[in-house]
N, C-alpha and C positions, 0 to 999 in steps of 0.2 A: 382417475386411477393412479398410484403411486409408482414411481418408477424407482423401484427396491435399486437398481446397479445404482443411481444417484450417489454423492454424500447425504446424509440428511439435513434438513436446513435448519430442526433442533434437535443439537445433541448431549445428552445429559451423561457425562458417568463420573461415577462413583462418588455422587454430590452427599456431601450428610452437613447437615444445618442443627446448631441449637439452639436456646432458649434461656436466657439467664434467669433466674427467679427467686423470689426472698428466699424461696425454701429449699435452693436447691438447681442444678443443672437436668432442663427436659430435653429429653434426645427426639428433636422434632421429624427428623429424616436419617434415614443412616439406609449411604451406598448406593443410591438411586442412581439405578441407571435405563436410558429413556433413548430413545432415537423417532425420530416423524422426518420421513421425506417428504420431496415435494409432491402435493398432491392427494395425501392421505390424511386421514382422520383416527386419532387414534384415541380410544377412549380410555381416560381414569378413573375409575370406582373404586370408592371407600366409603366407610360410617364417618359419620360426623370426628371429628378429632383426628381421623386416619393418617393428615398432612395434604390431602390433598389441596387446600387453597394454599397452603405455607411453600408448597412445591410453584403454583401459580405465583407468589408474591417474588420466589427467591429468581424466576426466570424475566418476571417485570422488573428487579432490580426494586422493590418498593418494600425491602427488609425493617423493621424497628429496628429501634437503639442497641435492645437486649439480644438478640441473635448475633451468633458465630458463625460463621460456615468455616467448619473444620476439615473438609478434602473435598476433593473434586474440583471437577471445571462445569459450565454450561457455554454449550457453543450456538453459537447462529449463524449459520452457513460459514463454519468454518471458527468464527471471532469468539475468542474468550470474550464474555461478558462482564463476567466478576470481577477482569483486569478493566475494563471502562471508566471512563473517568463521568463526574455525575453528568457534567455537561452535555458528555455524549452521550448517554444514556438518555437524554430528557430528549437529543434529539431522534437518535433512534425510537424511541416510542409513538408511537400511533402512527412510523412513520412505514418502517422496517417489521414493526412488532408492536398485535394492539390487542387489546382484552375484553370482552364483551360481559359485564359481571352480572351476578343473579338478580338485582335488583336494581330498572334502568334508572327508578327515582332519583338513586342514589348516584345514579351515574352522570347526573345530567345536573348542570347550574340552576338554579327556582329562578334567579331573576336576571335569566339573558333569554332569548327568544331561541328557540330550534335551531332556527337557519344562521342565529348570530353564531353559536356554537360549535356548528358544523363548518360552516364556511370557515371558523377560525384556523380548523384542523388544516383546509386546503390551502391557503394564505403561507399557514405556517412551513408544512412538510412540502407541498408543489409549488409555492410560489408563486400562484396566482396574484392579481389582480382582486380586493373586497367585489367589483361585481362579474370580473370570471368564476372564482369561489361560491357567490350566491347561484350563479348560473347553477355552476354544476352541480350545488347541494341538490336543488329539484329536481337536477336529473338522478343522482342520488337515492330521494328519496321517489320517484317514481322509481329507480329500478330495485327497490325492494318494499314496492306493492302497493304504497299511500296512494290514492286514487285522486287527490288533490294537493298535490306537492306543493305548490308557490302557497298555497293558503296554511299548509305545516309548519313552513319556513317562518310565517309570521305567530304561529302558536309561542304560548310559552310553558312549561312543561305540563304545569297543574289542568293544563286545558287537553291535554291531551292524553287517549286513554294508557292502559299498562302494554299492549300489546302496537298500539302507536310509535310508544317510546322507546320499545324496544328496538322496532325495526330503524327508528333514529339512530340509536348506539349501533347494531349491527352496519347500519349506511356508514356512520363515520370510521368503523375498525376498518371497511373495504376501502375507504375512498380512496386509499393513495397504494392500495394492493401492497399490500403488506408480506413478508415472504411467513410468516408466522401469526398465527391468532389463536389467541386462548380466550375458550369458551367456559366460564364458570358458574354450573347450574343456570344458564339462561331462561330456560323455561320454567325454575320451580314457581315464580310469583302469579304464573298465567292462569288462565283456568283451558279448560283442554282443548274446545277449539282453536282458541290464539293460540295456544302452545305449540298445536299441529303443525299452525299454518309458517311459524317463527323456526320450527325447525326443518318443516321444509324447503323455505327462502333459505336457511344455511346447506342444506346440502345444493340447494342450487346453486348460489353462490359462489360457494367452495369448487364443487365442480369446474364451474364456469373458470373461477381465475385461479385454479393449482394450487392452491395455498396448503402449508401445511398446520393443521390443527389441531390442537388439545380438546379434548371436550371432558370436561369436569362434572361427575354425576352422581350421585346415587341411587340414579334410578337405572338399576340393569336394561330393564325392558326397552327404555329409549336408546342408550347405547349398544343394545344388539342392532337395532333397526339404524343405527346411525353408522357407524365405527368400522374402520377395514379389523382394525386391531385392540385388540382391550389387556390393559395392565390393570392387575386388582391390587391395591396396597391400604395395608394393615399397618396398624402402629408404628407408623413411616415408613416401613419396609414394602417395596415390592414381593412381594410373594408368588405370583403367576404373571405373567405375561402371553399373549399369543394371538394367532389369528381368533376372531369372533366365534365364527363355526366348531372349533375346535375346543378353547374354552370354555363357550355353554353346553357344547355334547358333551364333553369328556372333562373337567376341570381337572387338576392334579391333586388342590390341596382343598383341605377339610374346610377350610374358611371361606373359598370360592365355591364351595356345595352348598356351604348354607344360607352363602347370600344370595343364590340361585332359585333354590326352596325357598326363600321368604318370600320373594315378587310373588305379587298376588295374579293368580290365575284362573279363572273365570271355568273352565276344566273342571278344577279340584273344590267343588263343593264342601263348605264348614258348616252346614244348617241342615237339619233334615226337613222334609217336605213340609208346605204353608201348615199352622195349626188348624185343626178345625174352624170351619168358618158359619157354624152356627152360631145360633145366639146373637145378642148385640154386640157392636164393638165397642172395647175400650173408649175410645174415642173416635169422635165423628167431626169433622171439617164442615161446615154448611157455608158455602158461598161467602167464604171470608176475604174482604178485601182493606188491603191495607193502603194509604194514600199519606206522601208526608207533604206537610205545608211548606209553603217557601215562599217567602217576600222579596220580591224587588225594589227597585226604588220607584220606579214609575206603578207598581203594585199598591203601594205603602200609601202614595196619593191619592190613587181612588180607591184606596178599600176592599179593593180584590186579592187573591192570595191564588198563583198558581200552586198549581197540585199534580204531585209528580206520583205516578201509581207502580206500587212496590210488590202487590199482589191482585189480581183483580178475578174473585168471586170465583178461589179457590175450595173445592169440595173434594172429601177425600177421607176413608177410615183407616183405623187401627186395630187391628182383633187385641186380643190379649195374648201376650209369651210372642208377639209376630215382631219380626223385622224388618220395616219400609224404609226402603231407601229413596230418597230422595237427589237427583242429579238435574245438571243443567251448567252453563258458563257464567259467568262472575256476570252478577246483576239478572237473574233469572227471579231470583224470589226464595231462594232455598231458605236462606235465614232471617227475610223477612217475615215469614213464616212463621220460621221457629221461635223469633221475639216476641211475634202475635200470642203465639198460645204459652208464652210463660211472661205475660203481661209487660214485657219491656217495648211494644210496638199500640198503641189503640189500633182498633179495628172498629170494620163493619160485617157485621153478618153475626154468624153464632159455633158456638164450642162445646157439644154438647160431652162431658167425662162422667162414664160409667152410667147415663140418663138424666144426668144433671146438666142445667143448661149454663153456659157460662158466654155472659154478654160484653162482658170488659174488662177491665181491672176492680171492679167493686165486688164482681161474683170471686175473685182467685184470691180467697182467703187462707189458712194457715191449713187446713183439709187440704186444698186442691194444692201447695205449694210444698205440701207433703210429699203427695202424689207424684207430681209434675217437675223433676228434676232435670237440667242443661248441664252439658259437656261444653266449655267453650273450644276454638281452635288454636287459642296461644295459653296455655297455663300460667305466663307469667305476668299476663296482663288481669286473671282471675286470681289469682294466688297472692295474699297481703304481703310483701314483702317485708314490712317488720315486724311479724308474727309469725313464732315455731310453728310447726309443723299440728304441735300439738294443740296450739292457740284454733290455728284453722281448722281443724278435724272436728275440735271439743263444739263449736257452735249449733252445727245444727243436729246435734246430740241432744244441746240442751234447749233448743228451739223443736225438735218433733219428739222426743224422745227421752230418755231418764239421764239424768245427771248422775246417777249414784255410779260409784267406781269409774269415773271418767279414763285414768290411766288404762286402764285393764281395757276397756272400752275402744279406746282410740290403738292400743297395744292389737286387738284383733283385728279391729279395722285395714291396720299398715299389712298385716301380717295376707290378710285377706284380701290384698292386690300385691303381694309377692316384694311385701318391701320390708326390712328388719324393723323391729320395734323400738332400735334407739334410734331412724330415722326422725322420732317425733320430735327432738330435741333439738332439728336443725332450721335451719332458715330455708326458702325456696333457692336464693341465690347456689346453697353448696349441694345441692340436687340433680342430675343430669335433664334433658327435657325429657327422656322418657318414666324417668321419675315423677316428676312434676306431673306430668298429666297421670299416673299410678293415683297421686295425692288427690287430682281435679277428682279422679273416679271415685275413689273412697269416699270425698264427701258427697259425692251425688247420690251413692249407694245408703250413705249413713240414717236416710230418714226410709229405707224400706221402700222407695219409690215405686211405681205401677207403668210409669212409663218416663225414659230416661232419653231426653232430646240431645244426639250428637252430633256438633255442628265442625265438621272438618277436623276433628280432633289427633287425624295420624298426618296431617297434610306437611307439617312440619318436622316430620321424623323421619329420620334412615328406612329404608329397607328392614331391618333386622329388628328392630324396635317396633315398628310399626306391626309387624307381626306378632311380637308378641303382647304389644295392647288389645289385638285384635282377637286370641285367646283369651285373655283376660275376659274379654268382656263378654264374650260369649258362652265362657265357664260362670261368670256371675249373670247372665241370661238362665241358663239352664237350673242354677241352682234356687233363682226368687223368680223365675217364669215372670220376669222383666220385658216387656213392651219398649223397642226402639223404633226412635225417627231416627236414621242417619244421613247424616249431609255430608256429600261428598262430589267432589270432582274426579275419582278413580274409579272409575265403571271397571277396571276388573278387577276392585276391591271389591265394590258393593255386588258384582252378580254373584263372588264365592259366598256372602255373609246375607245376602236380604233372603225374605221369601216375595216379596212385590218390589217392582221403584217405581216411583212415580217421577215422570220426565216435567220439568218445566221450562220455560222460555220468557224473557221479558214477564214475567207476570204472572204468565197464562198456566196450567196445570195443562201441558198437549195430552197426556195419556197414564195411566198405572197398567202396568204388565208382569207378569209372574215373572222372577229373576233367570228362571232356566228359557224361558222363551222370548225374551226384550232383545233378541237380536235375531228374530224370525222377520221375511222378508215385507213381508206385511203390516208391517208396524209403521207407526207415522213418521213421513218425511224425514223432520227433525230428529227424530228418535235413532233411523236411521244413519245420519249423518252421524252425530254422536259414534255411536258404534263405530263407524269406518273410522275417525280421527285418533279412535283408542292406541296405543302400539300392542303390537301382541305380545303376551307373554315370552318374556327371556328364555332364548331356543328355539321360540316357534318359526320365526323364520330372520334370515337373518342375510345383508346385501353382501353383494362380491368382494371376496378378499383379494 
């Protein structure tokens, strides 16, 4: 619990930061001002671009060349920061003040071992002894959860999974009990069990040793269930600040209402009841299993090949105009799946579309591929980077569809996912991501599809974006009576937008359940779990201020 009579042990005011640029001076902050005593946790919410890491970078001391800080001070229990000289800055970090950022990959060296890493921090900031340091890493990482700590210590990072690594970065920000830690996006890389269980070792954590903490999000729902206090800041500005309770009941200002209203809410149903379920389905799932090969060295010798199973004799339909969703934790099967049936995966088993049987890649000819349209979940990893907008658009116009009047053609198309028609003239790169994936949509829609595969396609958007892809796409549902799979780690995304989900696990397909009742008490174990790991909708309840 924070102790408000305190000073705070980070105190930010009247900080404004900018940005040099060819084109021009970006006002990246302007007047921030911030206070976190010891003990509490106070959350930051913004859209992407908001400032919110630029605010994390200015308080690490880890500014670019181009940035100004033109007013203000940041203090740390008291110590101007800004006045630090580098040295002391390198050594106050990780030591006084540490960072746990969104993505541990990137947080962690490929070719030093765990424990090399971690021990180094203790060496450096405690002054340990290299085998007091090792000692204590395992103890370390035994007190945030690894169940085999000395066997971590000898991993090296690739060997070890995302929710592994994470809890390594979180063990190295505590180890030397730092009076300050900033958390940025920790959990978006997770998938939602880890996620849970990552944020609930921080609030244990946290508790346990009083530290006082940033938590950097855009996901409201988690920072309700997290946060004594939430700052929402817009185009660098703070704009609201306040107790949790207070700010999701009552917000003050127009821009903390709407990023409140986007969280998806499981409540507020966007689908009207499952379509009719007569007749055959669109498509039928029959016992498809997917298996990828893999050689070893000692495999490669005798001629064996183990085989690692990615789906294993999955069954499962589609009506037509219906939305199944599909959920489960990173490595369940969801888009091995989805690769299976738009021929990027071999299989075994059968796919039968619209009574047609479909046995591999030889049946999924230029009909079924029509048909059978994919969402990926990065746009920029699908989207040709040296081709306008219009180059990408024009293809599969002219691959399912008429060529004649192209301009005019790809002009509707932009216009018919809410994006201007001189869009077509640009590159992906000067596109925002929720543009980008506007663009992914457009071509998926351009061949008239019958069933349109989306594989995590909001997972990397804000809040407020996310919402509105998510109209989108159920305005262009309603309007070509479009058939979805969607793949998703946000169960109370998918229960406001499916009519079914189907739950999977390692492989396995555990259950499909109507979206309004998959959190009835009777459902399968697993299924269960899932649900309870959800956070609840922002507002719904929210911990002691």
């Amino acid at each position: 619990m924070a102790d408000l009579q305190q000073p705070p042990v980070l105190d930010i005011r009247g900080y404004s930061l900018d940005y040099e640029a060819p084109n021009g001076t970006f006002h990246a902050l302007k007047d921030i001002n911030l206070s976190v005593p010891r003990g509490e946790i106070l959350g930051l919410v913004g859209e992407s671009g908001s400032g919110k890491t630029s605010l994390a970078w200015s308080i690490m001391r880890y500014l670019p060349k181009n940035a100004r800080e033109t007013a203000g001070t940041i203090l740390l229990s008291g110590e101007d920061l800004m006045k630090k000289s580098v040295s002391e800055i390198e050594t106050m970090r990780g030591k006084r003040i540490s960072m746990v950022f969104q993505d541990p990959s990137t947080s962690l060296n490929p070719t030093l071992s765990l424990g090399t890493q971690l021990s180094e921090v203790l060496t450096r900031h405690r002054g340990l002894t290299r085998r007091q340091a090792w000692r204590e890493g395992e103890a370390m990482l035994a007190r945030v959860g690894l169940k085999t700590p000395a066997a971590m210590m000898q991993r090296m990072p690739h060997e070890a999974s995302g929710g592994e690594k994470q809890r390594v970065v979180i063990a190295a920000a505590f180890a030397c009990n730092p009076e300050c830690i900033l958390f940025d996006e920790p959990t978006t890389a997770l998938d939602v069990i880890t996620a849970r269980q990552i944020l609930d070792l921080f609030v244990e954590l946290q508790a346990e040793t009083g530290v006082a903490s940033l938590y950097i999000s855009h996901d409201l729902a988690l920072v309700a269930r997290t946060a004594q206090r939430v700052a929402v800041i817009r185009r660098g500005e703070i704009v609201e600040q306040g107790p949790v309770n207070a700010i999701f009941a009552q917000a003050q200002q127009a821009y903390t209402r709407e990023l409140i209203a986007a969280v998806p809410d499981p409540r507020r149903r966007l689908v009207e009841t499952r379509p009719d379920v007569s007749g055959d389905a669109l498509v039928k799932v029959e016992e498809v299993s997917v298996h990828y090969g893999r050689t070893g060295f000692f495999s490669s010798l005798t001629g064996t090949r183990e085989r690692v199973t990615g789906n294993r004799a999955v069954s499962l339909d589609i009506r037509r105009g219906e939305i199944l969703g599909i959920v489960g934790e990173s490595g369940s099967g969801k888009s091995t799946l989805a690769k299976a049936m738009t021929g990027l995966n071999r299989f075994e088993g059968r796919i039968w579309f619209d009574g047609r049987p479909i046995t591999g890649l030889k049946d999924m000819d230029t009909a079924y591929r029509k048909d059978v349209q994919i969402i990926f979940q990065h746009p920029d990893a699908s989207l040709n980077p040296r081709q306008k907008i219009r180059e990408i658009l024009s293809r599969p116009l002219k691959l399912y569809g008429s060529a004649a009047q192209l301009d005019q053609q790809i002009g509707d198309m932009l216009e018919r996912v809410r994006l201007p028609r001189t869009h077509a003239d640009r590159y992906p790169h000067q596109l925002s991501g929720g543009e980008k994936q506007r663009v992914a949509i457009a071509r998926a829609f351009a061949s008239r599809p019958r069933l349109v595969i989306c594989d995590e396609i909001t997972s990397a958007l804000d809040v407020s974006v996310q919402a509105s892809v998510i109209e989108l796409l159920l305005d262009l549902q309603k309007q070509s009576d479009t058939a979805y799979l969607f793949i998703t780690h946000d169960l109370n995304l998918i229960r406001q937008i499916a009519h079914r989900i189907a739950v999977m696990y390692r492989g396995d397909l555990i259950e499909i359940a109507d979206a309004e009742t998959i959190d009835s008490p009777d459902r399968a174990e697993y299924t269960r779990r899932l649900i309870q790991t959800v956070a609840p909708p922002a507002g719904a309840t929210h911990p002691s201020s």
